[in-house]
N, C-alpha and C positions, 0 to 999 in steps of 0.2 A: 867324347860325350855325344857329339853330333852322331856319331857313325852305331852307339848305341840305340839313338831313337832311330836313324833311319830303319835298322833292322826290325824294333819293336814294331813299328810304322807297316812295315813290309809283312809281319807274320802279322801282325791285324786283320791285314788284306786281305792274307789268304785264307786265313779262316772265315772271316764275311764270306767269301766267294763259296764257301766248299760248305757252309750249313745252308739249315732248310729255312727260308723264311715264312713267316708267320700271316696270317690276317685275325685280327684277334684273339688271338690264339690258337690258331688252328693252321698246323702246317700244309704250307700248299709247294708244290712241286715248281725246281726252279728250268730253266732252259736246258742246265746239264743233266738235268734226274731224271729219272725214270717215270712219268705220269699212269694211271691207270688208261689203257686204250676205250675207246664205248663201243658199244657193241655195233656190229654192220648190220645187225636186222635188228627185226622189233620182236619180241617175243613171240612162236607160234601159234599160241594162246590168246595172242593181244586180242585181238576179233569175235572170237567166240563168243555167240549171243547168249546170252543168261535167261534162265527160266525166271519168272517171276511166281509163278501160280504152280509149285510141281501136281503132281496127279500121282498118285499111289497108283502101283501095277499088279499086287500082290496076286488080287483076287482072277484081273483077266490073266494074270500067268498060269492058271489052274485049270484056263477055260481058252488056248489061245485060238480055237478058232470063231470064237463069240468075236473077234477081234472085228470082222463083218458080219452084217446077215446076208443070208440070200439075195435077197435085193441088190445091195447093195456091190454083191460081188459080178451078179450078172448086167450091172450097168459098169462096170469096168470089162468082166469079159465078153459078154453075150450071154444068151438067153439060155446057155445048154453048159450049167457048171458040174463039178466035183471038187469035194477036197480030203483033206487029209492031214489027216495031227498027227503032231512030231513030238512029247513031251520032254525026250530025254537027250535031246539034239546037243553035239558039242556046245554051238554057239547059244542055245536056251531052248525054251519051250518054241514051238511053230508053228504054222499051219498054211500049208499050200492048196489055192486054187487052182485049178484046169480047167480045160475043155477037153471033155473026154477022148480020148484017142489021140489025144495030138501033142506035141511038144511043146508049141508055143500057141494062144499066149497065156499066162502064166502069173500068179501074183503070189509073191511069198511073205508073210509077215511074222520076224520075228524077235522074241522078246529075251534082252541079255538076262543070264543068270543073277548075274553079282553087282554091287553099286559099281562103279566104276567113273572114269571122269568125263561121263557123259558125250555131249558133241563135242569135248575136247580131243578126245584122243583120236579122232579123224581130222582134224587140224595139225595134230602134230606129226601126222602121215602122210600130209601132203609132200607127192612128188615123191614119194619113198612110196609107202604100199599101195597108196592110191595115187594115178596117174591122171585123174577124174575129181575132181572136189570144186564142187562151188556153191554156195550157197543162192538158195531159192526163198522164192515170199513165203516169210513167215506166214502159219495158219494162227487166227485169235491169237497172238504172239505168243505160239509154241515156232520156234524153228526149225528149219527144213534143211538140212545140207543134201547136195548130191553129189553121189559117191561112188567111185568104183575102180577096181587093180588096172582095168584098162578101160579108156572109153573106145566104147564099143554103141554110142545110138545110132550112127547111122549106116554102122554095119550091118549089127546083128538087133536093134532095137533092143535094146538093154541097157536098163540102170535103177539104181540103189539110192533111196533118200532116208537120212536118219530123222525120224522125228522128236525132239529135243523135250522131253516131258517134263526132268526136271535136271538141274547140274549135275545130277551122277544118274542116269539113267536113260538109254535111245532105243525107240521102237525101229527096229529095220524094216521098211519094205522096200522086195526088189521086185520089178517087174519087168516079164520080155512079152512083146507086140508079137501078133501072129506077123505071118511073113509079106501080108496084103498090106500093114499099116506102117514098115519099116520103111524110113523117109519122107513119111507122111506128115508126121505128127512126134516131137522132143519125146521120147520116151519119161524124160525124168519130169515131164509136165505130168505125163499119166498118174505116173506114180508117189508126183505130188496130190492127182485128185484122189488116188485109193486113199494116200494119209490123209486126206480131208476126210473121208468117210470111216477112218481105226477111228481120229479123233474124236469124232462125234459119238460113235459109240460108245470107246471106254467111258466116256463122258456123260453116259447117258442120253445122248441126245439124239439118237438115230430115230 
């Protein structure tokens, strides 16, 4: 009879040890089991500043070099501009400034096709297609990231800021510095002041 309960006593045991125990109902993982792991990062997403206020593009997509005026473009390049519309560009509608005859410098603004997820999807390219990503001071809290496959400002005076208009929606302007102002001055500052000057515009406020 003894040697009966010790056994029962002993297969007790082992079944205690080999289920899952509970906390209120709800099974939690013991020493031996297998626990879910947590993740080593944080989502690349996590960061990603939110629009609050979007701005409809539809209209200056029809019209993208209204994106500046004159003015406005020749106090980014100098007093002697050109430009030129691009309506049916892979990447959307565009319209590039110059200064005649010359290669640099240069401001290109242009506007994606399709909804898309916004200033996210250069978040999630960081260190993969962009070697270049960091976010800059928001304008009237639209946000700015700077971007680009290589950084190259104080190479070549070049870089890419998205301007975040609304969560599925970025105006790209890229700009390169003639060859006098290359180490002078962050490129991706300049090309934060041209998005101060789309902003205002689309905005009406030029």
């Amino acid at each position: 009879m003894r040697r009966t309960i010790l056994i029962l006593c002993a297969t007790a045991l082992a079944l205690s040890a080999c289920s899952t125990p509970t906390t209120n109902g709800t099974a939690t993982p013991t020493n031996g089991g297998t626990s879910p792991s947590p993740s080593n990062s944080a989502s690349p997403t996590t960061d990603v500043p939110k629009v609050r206020d979007p701005i409809e593009l539809a209209q200056i997509k029809r019209t993208p070099c209204n994106a500046l005026t004159d003015t406005q473009a020749k106090q980014i390049l100098g007093p002697a501009i050109e430009h030129v519309e691009q309506l049916d560009g892979s990447a959307g509608p565009a319209c590039r400034w110059s200064v005649p005859a010359t290669a640099q410098p240069r401001v290109n603004v242009i506007f994606s096709n399709l909804p898309d997820s916004g200033t996210a999807k250069f978040y999630e390219a960081k260190g993969t297609t962009y070697k270049l990503l960091e976010p800059l001071a928001p304008i009237d809290g639209y946000p700015v990231t700077a971007y680009d496959t290589k950084d190259e400002r104080k190479t070549e005076g070049r870089c890419s800021v998205a301007l975040g208009t609304s969560d599925t929606q970025t105006i790209s302007i890229s700009l390169e510095q003639s060859a006098a102002n290359i180490g002078k001055k962050d490129p991706c500052d300049a090309a934060r002041e041209a998005a101060i000057r789309v902003l205002a515009t689309i905005r009406g406020g030029n």
